[in-house]
Structure formats: structure tokens, C-alpha cells
ZAGUGU-372144 format. One line per field, with one value per atom (N, C-alpha, C): z, x, y; residue in one letter; atom name. Coordinates in pm, whole numbers, plus 32768, in hexadecimal, padded with zeros to 4 digits. Layout:
REM residues N
zz	(Z / ...)
xx	(X / ...)
yy	(Y / ...)
aa	(A / ...)
at	(CA / ...)
REM end
This chain:
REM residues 199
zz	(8000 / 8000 / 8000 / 7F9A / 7F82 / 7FC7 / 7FAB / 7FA4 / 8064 / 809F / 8125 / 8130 / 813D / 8169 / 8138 / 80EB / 80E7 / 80FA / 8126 / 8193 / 8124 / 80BE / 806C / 808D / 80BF / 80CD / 8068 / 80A0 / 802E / 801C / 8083 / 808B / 8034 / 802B / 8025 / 7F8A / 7F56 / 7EC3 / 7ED9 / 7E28 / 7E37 / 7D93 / 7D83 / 7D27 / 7CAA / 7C84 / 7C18 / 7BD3 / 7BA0 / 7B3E / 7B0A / 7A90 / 7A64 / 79BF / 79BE / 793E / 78D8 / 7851 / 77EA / 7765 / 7713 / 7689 / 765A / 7616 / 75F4 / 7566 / 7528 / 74DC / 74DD / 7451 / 7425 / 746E / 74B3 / 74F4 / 74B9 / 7523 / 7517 / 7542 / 7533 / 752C / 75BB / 7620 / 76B0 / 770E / 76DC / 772A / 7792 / 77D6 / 7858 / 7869 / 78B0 / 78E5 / 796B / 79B8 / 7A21 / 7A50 / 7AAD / 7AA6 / 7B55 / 7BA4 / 7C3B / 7C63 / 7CC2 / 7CAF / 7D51 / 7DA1 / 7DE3 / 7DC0 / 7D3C / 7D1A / 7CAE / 7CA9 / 7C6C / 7BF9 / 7B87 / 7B22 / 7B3A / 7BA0 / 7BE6 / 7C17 / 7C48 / 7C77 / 7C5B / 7C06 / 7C08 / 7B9C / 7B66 / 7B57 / 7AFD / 7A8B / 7A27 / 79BB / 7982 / 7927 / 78AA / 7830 / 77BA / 778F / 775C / 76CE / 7677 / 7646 / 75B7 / 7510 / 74D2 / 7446 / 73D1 / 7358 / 7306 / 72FD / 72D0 / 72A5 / 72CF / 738D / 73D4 / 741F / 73BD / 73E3 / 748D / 744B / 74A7 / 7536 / 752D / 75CF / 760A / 75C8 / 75D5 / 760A / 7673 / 76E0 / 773C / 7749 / 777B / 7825 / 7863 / 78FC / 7930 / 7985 / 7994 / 7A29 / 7A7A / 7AEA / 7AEF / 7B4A / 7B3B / 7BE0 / 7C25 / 7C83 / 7CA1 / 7C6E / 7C77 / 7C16 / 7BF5 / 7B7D / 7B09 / 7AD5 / 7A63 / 7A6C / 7A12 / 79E3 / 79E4 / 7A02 / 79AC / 7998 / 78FF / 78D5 / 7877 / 7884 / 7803 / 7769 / 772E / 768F / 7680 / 7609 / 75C3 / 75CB / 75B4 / 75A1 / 7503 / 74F3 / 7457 / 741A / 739B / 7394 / 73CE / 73EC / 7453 / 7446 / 739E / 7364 / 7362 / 734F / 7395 / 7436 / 749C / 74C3 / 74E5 / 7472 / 7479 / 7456 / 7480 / 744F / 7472 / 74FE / 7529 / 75D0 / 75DE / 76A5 / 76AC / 7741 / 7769 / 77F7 / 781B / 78CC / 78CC / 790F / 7931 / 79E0 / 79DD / 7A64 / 7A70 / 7AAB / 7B04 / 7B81 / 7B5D / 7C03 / 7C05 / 7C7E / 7CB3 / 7D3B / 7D2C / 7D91 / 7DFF / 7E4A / 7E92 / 7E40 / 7E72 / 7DED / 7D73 / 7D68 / 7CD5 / 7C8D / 7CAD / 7C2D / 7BFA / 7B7C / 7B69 / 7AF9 / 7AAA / 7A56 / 7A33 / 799B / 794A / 790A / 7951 / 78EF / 78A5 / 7849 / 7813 / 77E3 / 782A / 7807 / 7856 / 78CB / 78E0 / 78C4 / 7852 / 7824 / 7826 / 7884 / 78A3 / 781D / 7816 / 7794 / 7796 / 7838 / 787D / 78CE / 78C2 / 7949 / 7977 / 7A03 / 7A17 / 7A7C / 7AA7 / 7B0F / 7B43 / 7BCB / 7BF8 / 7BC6 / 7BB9 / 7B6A / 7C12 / 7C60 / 7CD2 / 7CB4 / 7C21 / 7C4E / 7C53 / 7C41 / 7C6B / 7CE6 / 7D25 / 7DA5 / 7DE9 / 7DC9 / 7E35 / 7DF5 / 7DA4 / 7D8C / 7DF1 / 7E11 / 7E71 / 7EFF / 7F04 / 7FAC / 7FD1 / 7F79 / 7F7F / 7F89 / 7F40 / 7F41 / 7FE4 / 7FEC / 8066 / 8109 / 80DB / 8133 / 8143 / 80BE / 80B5 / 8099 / 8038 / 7FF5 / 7F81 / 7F48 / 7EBC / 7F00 / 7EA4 / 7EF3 / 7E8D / 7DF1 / 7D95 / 7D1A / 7CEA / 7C92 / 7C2A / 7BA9 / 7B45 / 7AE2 / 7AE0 / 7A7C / 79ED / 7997 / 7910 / 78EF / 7951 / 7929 / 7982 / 7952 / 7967 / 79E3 / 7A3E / 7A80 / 7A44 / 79BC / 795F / 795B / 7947 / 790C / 7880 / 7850 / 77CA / 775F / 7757 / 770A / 76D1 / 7768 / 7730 / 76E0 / 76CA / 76A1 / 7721 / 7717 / 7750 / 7714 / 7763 / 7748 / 76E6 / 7681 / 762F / 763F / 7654 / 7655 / 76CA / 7702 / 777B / 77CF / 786D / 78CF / 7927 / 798B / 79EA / 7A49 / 7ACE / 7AFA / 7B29 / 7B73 / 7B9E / 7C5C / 7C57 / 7CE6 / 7CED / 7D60 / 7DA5 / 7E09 / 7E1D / 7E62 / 7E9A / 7F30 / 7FBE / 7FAB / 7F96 / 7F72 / 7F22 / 7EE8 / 7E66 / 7E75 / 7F09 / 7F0D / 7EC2 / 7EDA / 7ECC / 7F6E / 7FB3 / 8064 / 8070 / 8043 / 8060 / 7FD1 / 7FDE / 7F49 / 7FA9 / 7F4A / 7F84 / 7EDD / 7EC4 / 7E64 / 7E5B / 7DFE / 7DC0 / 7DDA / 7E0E / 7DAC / 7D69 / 7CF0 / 7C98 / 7C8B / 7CA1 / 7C71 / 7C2A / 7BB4 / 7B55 / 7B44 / 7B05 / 7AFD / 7A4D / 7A21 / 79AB / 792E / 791A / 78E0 / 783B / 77E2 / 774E / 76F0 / 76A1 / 761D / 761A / 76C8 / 76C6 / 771A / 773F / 77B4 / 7831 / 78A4 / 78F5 / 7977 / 79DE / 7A47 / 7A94 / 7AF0 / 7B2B / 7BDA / 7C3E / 7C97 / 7D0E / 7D17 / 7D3C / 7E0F / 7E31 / 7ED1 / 7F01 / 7F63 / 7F92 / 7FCD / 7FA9 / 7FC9 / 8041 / 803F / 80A8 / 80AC / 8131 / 80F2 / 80E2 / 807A / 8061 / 8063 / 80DF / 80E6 / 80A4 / 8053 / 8033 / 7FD9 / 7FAF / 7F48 / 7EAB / 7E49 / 7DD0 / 7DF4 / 7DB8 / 7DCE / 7D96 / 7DA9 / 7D33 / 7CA8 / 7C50 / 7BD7 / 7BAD / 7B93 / 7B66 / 7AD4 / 7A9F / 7A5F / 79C8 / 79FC / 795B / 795C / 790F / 78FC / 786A / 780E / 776C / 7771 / 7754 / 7757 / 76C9)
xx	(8054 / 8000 / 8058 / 8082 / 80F7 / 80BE / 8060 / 800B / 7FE9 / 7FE8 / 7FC6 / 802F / 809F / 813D / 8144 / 8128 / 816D / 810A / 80C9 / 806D / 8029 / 8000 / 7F9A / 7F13 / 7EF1 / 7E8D / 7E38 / 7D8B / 7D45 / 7D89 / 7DD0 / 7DDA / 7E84 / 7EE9 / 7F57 / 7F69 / 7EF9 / 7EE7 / 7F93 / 7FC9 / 804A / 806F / 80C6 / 8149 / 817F / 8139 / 818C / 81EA / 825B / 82C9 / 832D / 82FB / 8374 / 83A4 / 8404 / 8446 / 8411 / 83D8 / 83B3 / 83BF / 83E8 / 83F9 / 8384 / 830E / 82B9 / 82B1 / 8268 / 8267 / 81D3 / 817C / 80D7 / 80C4 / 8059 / 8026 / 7F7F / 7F4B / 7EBF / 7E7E / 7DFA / 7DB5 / 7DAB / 7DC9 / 7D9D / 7E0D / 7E82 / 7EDE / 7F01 / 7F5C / 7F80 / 7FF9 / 801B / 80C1 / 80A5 / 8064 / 8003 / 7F89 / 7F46 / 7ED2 / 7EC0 / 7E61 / 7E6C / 7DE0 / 7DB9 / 7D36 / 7D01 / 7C87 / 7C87 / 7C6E / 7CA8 / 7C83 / 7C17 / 7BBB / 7B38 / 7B4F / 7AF4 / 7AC6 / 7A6E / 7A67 / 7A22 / 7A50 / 7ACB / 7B2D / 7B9D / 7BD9 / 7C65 / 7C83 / 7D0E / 7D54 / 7D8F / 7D9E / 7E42 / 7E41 / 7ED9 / 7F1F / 7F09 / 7EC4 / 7EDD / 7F62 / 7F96 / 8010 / 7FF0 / 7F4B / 7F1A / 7F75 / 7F4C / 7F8C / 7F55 / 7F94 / 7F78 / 7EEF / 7EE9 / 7E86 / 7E07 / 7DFC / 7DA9 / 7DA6 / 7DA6 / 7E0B / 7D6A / 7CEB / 7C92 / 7C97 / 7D17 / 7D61 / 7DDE / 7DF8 / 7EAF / 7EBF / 7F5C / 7F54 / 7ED7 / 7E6D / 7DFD / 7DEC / 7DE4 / 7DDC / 7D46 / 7CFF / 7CB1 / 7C97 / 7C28 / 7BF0 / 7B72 / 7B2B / 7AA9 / 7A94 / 7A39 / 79E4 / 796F / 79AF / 78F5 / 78B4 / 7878 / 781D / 7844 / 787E / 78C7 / 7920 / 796E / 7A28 / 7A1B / 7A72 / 7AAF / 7B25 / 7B3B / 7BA4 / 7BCE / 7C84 / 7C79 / 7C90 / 7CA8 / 7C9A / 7D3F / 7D4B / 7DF1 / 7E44 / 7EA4 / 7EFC / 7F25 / 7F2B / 7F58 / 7FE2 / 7FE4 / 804B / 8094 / 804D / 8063 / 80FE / 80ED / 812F / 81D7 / 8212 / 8256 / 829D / 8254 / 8278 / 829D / 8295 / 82C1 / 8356 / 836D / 840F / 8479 / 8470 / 84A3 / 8480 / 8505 / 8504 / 84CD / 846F / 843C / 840E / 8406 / 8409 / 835B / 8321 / 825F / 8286 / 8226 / 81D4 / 8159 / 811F / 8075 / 807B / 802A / 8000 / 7F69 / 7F23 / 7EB7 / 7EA8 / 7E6C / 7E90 / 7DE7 / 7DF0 / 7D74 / 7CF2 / 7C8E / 7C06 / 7BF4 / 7C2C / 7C0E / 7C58 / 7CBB / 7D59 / 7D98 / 7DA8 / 7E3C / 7E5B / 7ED8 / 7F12 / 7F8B / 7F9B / 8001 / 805E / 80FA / 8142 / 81C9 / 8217 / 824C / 82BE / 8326 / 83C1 / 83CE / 8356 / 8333 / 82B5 / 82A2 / 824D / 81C9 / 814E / 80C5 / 8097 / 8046 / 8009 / 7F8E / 7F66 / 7ECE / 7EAD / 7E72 / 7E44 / 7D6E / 7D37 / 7CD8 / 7CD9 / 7C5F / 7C18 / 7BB8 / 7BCC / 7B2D / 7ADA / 7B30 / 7AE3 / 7ADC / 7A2C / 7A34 / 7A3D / 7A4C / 7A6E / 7B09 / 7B50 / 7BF5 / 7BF8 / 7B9A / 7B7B / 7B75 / 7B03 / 7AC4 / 7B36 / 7B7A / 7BE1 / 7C41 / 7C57 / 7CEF / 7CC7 / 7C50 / 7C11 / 7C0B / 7BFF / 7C0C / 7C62 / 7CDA / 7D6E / 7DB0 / 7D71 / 7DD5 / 7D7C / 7D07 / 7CB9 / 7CE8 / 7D58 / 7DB0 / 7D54 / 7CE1 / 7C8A / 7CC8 / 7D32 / 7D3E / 7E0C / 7DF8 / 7E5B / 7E6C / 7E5B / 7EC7 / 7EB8 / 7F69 / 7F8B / 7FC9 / 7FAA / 7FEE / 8040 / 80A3 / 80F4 / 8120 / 80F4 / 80CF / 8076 / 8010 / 7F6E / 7F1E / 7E9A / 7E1B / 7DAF / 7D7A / 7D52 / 7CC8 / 7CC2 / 7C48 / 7C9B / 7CFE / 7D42 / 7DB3 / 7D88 / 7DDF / 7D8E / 7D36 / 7CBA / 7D0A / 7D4B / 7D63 / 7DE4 / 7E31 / 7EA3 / 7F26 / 7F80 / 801D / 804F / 809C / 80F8 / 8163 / 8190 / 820A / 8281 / 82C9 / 835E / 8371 / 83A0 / 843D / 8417 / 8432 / 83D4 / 8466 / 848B / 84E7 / 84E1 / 852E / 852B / 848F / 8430 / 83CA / 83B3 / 83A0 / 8373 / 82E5 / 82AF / 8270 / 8267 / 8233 / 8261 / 81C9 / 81EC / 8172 / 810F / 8159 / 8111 / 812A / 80C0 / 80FE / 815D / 8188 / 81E4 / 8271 / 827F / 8309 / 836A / 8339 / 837C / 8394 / 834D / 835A / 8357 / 83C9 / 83EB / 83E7 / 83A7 / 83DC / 8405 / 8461 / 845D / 8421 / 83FF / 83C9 / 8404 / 83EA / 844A / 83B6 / 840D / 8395 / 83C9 / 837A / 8364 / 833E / 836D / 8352 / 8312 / 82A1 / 8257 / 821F / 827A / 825A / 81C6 / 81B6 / 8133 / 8140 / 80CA / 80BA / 80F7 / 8143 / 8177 / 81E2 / 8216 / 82B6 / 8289 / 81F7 / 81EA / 81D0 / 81B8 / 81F9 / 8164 / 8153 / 80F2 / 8150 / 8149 / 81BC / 817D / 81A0 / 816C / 81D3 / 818B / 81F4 / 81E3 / 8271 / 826A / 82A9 / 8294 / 82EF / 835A / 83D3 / 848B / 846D / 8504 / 84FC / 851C / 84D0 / 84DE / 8563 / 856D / 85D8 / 85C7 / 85DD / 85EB / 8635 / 865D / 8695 / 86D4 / 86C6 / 8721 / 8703 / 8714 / 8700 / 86DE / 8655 / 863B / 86BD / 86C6 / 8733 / 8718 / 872D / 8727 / 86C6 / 8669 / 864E / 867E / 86B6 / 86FC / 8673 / 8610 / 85BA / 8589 / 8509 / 8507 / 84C1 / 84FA / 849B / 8410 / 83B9 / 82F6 / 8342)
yy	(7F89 / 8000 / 807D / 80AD / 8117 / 819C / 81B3 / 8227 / 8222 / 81D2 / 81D9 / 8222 / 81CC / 81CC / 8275 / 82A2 / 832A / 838B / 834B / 83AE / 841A / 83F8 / 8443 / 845E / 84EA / 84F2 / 8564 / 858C / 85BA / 863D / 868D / 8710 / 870E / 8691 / 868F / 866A / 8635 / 85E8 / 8583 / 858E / 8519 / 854F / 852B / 8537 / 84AA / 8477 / 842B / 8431 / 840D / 846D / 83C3 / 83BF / 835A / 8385 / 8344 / 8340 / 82E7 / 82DF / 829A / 82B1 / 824A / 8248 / 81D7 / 8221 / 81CA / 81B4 / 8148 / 8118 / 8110 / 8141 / 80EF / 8067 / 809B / 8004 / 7FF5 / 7FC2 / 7FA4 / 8025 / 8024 / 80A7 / 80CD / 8064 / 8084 / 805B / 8063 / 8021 / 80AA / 808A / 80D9 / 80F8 / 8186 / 8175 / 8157 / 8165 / 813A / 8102 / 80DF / 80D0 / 80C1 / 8119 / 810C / 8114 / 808E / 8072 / 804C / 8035 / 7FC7 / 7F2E / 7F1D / 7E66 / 7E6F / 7EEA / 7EB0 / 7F05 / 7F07 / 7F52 / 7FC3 / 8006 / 8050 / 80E0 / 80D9 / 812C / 8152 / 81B6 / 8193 / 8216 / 8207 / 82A5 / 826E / 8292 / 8264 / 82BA / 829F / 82DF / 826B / 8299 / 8259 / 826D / 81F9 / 8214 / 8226 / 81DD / 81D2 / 81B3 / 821E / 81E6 / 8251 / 8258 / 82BD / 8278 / 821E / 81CF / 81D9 / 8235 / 822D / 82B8 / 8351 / 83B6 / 83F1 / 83C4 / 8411 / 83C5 / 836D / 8325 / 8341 / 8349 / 833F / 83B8 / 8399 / 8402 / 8430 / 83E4 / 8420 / 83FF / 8444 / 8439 / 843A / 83D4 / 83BC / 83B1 / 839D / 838F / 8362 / 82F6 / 82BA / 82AA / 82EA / 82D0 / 8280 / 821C / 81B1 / 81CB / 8244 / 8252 / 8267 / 82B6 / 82EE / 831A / 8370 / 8372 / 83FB / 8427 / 84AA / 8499 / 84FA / 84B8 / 8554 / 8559 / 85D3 / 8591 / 85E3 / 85AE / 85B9 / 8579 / 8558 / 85D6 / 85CF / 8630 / 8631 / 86B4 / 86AB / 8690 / 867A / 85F4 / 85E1 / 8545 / 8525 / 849A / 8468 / 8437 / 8470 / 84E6 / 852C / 84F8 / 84CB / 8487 / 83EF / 8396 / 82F3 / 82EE / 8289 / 8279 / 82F7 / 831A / 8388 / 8364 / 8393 / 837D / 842A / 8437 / 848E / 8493 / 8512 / 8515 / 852D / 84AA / 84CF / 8522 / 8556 / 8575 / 85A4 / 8530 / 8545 / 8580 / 85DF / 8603 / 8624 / 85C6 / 85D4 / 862B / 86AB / 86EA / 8708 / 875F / 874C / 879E / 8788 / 87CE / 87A6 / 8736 / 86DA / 872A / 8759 / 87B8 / 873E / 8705 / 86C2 / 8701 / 86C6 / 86CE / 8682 / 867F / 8634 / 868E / 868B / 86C5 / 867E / 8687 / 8662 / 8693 / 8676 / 86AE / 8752 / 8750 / 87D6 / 883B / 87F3 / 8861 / 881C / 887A / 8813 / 882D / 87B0 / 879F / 8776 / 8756 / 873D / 878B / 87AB / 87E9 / 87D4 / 87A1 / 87BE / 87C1 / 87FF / 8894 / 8859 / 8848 / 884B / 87CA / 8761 / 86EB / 8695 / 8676 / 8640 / 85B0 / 854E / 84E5 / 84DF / 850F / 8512 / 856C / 8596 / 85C7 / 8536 / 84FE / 848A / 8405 / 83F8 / 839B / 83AC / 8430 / 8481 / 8417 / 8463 / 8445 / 83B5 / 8354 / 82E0 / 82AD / 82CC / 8299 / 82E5 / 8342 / 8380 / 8338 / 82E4 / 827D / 8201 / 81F1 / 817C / 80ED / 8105 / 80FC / 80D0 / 80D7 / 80BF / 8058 / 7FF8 / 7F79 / 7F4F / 7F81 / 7F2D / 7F83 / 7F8A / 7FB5 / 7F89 / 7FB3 / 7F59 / 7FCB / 7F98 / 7FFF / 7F8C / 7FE6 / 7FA0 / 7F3C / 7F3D / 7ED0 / 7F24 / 7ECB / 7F35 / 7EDB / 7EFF / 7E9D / 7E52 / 7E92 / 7E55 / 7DD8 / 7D9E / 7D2B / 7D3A / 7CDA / 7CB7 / 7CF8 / 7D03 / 7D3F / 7DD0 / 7E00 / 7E7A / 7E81 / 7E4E / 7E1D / 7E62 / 7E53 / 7E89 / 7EF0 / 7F4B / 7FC2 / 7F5B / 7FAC / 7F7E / 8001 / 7FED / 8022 / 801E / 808D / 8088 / 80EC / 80A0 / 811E / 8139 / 81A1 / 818C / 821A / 81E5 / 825C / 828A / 824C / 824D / 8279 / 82F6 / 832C / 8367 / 8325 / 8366 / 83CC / 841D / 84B3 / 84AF / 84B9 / 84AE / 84FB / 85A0 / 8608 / 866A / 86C5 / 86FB / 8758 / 8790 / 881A / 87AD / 873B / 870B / 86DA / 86F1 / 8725 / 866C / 85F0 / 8561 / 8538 / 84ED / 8492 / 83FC / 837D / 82FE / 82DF / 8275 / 822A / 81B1 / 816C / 8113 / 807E / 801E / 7F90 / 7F5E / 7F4E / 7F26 / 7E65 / 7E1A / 7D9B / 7D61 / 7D33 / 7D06 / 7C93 / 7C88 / 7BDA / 7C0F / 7B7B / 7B72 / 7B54 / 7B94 / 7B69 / 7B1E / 7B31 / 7AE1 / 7B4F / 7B0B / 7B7F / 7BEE / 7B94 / 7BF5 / 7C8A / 7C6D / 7CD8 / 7CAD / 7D4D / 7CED / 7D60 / 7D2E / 7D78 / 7D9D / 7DE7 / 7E3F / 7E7B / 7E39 / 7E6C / 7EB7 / 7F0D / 7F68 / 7F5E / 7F47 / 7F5C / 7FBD / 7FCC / 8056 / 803D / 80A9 / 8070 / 80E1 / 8100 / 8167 / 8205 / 8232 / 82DD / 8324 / 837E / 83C3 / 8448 / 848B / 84E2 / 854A / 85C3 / 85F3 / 85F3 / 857D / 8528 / 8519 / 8517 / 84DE / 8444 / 8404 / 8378 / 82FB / 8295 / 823A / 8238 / 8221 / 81EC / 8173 / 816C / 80BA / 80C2 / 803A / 803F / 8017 / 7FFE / 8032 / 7F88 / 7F73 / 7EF4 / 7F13 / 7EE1 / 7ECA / 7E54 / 7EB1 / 7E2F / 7E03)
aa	(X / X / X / X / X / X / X / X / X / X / X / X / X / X / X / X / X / X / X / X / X / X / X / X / X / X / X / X / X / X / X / X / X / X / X / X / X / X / X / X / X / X / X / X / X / X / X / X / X / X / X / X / X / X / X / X / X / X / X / X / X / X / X / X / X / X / X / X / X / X / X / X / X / X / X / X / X / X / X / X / X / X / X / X / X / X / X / X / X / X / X / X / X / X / X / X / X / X / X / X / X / X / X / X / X / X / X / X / X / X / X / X / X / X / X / X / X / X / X / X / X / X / X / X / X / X / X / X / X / X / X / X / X / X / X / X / X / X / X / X / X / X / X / X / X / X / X / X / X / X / X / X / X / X / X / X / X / X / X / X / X / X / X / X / X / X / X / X / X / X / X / X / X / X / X / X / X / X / X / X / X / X / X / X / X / X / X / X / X / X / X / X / X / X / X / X / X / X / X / X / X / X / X / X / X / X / X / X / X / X / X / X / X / X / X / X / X / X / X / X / X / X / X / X / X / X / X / X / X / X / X / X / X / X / X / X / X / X / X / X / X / X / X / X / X / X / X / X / X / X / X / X / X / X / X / X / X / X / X / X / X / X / X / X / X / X / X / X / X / X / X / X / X / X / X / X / X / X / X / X / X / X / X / X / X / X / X / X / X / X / X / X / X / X / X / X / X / X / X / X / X / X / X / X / X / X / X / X / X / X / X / X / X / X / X / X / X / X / X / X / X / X / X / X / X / X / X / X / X / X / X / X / X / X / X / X / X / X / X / X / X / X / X / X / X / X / X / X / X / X / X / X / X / X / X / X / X / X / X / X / X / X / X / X / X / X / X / X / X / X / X / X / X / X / X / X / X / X / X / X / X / X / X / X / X / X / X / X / X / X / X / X / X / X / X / X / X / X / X / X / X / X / X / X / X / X / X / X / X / X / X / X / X / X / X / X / X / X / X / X / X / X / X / X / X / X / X / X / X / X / X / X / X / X / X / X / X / X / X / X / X / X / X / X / X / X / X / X / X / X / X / X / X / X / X / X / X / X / X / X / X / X / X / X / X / X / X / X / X / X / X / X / X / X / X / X / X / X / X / X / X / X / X / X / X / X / X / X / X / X / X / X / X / X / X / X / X / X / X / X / X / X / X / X / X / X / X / X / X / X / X / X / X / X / X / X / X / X / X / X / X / X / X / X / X / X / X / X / X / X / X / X / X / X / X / X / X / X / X / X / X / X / X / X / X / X / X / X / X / X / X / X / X / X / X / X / X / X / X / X / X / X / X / X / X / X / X / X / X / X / X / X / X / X / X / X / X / X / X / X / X / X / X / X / X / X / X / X / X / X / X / X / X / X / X / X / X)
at	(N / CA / C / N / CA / C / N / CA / C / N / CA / C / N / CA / C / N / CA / C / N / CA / C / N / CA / C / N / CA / C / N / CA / C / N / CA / C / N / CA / C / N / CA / C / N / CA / C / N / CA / C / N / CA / C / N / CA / C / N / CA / C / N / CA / C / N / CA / C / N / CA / C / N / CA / C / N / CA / C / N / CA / C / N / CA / C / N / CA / C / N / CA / C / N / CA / C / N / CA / C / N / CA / C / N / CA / C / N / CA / C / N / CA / C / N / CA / C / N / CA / C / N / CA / C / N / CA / C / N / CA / C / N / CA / C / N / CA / C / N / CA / C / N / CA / C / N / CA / C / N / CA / C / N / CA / C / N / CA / C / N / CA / C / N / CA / C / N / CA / C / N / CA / C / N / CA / C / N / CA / C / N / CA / C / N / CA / C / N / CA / C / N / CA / C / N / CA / C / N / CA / C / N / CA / C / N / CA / C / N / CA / C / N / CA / C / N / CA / C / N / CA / C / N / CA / C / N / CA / C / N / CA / C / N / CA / C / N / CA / C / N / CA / C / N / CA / C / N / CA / C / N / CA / C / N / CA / C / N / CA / C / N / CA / C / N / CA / C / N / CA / C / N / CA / C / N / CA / C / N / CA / C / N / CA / C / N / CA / C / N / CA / C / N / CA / C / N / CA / C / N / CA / C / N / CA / C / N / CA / C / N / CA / C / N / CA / C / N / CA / C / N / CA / C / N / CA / C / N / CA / C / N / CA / C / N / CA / C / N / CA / C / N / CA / C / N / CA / C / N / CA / C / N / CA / C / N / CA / C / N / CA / C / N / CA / C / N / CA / C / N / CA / C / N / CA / C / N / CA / C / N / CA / C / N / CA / C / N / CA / C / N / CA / C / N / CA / C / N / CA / C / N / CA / C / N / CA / C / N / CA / C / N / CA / C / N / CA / C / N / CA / C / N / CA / C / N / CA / C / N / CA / C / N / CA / C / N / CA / C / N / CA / C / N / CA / C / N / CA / C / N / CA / C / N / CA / C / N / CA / C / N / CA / C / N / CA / C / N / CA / C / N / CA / C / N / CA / C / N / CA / C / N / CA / C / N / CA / C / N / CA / C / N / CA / C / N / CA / C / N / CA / C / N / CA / C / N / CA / C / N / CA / C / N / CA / C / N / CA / C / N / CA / C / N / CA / C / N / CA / C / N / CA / C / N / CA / C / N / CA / C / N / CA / C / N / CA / C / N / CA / C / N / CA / C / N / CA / C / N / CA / C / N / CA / C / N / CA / C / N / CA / C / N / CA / C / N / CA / C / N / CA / C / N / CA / C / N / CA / C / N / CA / C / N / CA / C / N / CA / C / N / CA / C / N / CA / C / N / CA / C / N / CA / C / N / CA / C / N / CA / C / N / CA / C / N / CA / C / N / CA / C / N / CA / C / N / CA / C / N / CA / C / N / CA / C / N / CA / C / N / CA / C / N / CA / C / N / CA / C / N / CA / C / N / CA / C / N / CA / C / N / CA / C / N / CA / C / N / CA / C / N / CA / C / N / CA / C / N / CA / C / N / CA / C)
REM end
């Protein structure tokens, strides 16, 4: 439960930030996916695909009833086959955003199901994460290319960094589910390196 451990709460939101070189996948694949278990709840980052441009890059949130979600970024193709710095941040009042190499390229306001997604995760309500699969299944297909360098950040000022160990369990077609535990805090510090794993 990462999100306990670093003490994320509704008022504190949290920080995502990894390194990726993606490659066209399936229309619904993920660089993430953070859920409580069900099809019901949960937060993620599309990778998508040219192929699938009204998805790709698309950041989403679902409260039990319905999604909100922002729309693609424009070319978006521009970014495959190229390493690049993501960062999510879900902050308090249903604020998040997606930026990229720096520069946000998402942004939404005031959206209360990434409000009531926050409040849940910081209830410690939400207990599994998948980096590069979707908790729909195989259906949705796998992230393709190269992820690394994956932190979570407690709260959005930046003031608590923990790092990641990510565990690898192999899945069908050379991809792989990815569950993430919590290492230990680093104060002050630049996080380690993970050295990258290719889906």
C-alpha cells in the first residue's frame, strides 16, 4: 500500500514522475493504472497509439459511476520512440495534471471525481497498482517500450520523496504487470536509478 506509507492525504494530493520511451500500443494500454482491485475505481495514464489518437496520453479518473477524463494531446506521435520526463500530479479539489519534459500539456480543474478518487486513496482505499497493464485485464493490452526512474512524491509541495521497488511478474507476449512496493524514504536526496525494464 504505497500511498498509505507516504502518508497521502486529500489536502496533500501526490506526485507521479517517471521516465518513458513509448512505442504504439493498444488503444487502452497504460503507463500506469491505480485502483482498489475493481473496475469501479481508479486513476491512470494512457500510452495509447497514433492509431488511437482520441486516447493516447489521456489521464483519467472513475468514482463508481463515471470517468472523467481529459482529451489527447496534440501530436501526440511526436512523442514515440523518444525517452521523456512524465509527471502526474493529483492535487486537492479535483486539480490534476500531465506534463511532459516540463511542459503541462493537461491540465483539469475542479473535476470531483479525481476529487473523490484523492479521498479514497488517502483512506488507503485503493491497494493495487499496475504499471504498464490495466486492471480491466489483457483485454486492454500492455504498455510497449521502456519505463525507468519511477517516484512517487507523498505530497505535491515536493517536502517527501519515497522511491519505488518495482517487481517484476512476467506476463503473455513479452509483457510484463508491475507491482510496485515501497523502498525507503529519501530525504533530501535524488531517488536511485532503476535501471529500465523493456515490455
Amino acid at each position: 500500500r504505497p500511498f498509505a506509507e507516504l502518508g497521502v492525504s486529500a489536502e496533500s494530493g501526490f506526485v507521479i514522475e517517471f521516465q518513458a520511451k513509448p512505442t504504439p500500443s493498444t488503444q487502452w494500454a497504460r503507463f500506469f493504472d491505480i485502483s482498489d482491485g475493481t473496475t469501479d475505481w481508479y486513476i491512470f495514464l494512457n500510452s495509447g497509439s497514433t492509431g488511437y489518437t482520441s486516447s493516447a496520453f489521456r489521464l483519467a479518473a472513475k468514482d463508481g459511476a463515471s470517468e472523467a477524463t481529459s482529451g489527447t494531446i496534440p501530436s501526440v506521435s511526436t512523442y514515440f520512440n523518444k525517452w521523456h520526463n512524465f509527471k502526474v500530479v493529483v492535487a486537492s479539489g479535483g486539480n490534476a495534471s500531465l506534463s511532459i519534459d516540463a511542459q503541462e500539456v493537461v491540465t483539469l480543474a475542479d473535476q470531483v471525481k479525481f476529487e473523490n478518487v484523492l479521498e479514497r486513496i488517502a483512506a488507503d482505499e485503493f491497494d493495487t497498482f499496475y504499471l504498464g497493464a490495466s486492471v480491466w485485464g489483457s483485454s486492454d493490452g500492455y504498455f510497449k517500450g521502456s519505463m525507468r526512474n519511477l517516484v512517487i512524491i507523498g505530497d505535491t509541495s515536493g517536502k517527501r520523496k519515497q522511491i519505488l521497488t518495482l517487481d517484476a511478474q512476467g506476463g503473455e507476449g513479452g509483457s510484463a504487470r508491475v507491482l510496485a512496493t515501497v523502498g525507503k524514504v529519501l530525504p533530501e536526496i535524488e531517488p536511485p536509478t532503476w535501471g529500465g525494464r523493456t515490455f
